[in-house]
N, C-alpha and C positions, 0 to 999 in steps of 0.2 A: 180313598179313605186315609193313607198315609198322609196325603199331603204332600207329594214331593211330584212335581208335574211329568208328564208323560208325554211325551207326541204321538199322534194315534197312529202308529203303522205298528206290522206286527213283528219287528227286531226289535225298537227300542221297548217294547212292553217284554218281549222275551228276556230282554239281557235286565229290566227294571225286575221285575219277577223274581232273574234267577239272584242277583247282587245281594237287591234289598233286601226280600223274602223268602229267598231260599227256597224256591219253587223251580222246579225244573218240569215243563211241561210235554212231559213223554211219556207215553204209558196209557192203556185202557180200566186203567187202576177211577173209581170212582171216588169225586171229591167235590167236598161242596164248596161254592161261590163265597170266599170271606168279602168281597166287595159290599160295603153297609148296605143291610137290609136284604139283603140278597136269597143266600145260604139256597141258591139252586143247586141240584146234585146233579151230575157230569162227568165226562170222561175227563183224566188229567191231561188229552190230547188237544179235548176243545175247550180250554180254557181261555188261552187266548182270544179263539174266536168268538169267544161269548163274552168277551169286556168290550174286546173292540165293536161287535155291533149293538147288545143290549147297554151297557154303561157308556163306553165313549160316544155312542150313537154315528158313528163312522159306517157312512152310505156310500154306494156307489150307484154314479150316473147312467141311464142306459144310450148309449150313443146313435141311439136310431129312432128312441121316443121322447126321451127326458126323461124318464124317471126315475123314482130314486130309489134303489135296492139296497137288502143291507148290508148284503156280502157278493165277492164276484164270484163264486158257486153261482150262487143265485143269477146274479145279470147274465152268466154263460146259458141257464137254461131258460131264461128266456129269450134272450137273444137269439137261440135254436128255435123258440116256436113263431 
């Protein structure tokens, strides 16, 4: 929504966060999603990880079926079953 492009991994959206807007994402402090249209409430811990998979839409592959997950939490517990 700024406008100023991002690579989807989860340093450069950390150091983009903390620069541009002055978000430092630590803390179980609740805050909501300024990302347009958004405004989901959240930990300020999982912030990151709720741009990178609901916004950026940044998946991961599972290496044994193909499929596509949206976080590696996620591929780790599946990859257990």
């Amino acid at each position: 929504p700024c406008g100023i492009h991002v690579t989807g991994d989860r340093k450069s959206l950390r150091i983009h966060l903390k620069q541009v807007h002055g978000f430092v994402s630590t803390g179980r402090e609740s805050v909501k999603c300024k990302w347009d249209g958004c405004g989901r409430s959240l930990q300020k811990e999982n912030v990151i990880r709720h741009i990178l998979s609901h916004h950026m839409r940044l998946k991961v592959r599972c290496d044994l079926c193909g499929k596509d997950l949206c976080r590696r939490d996620v591929q780790t517990m599946h990859s257990k079953k």
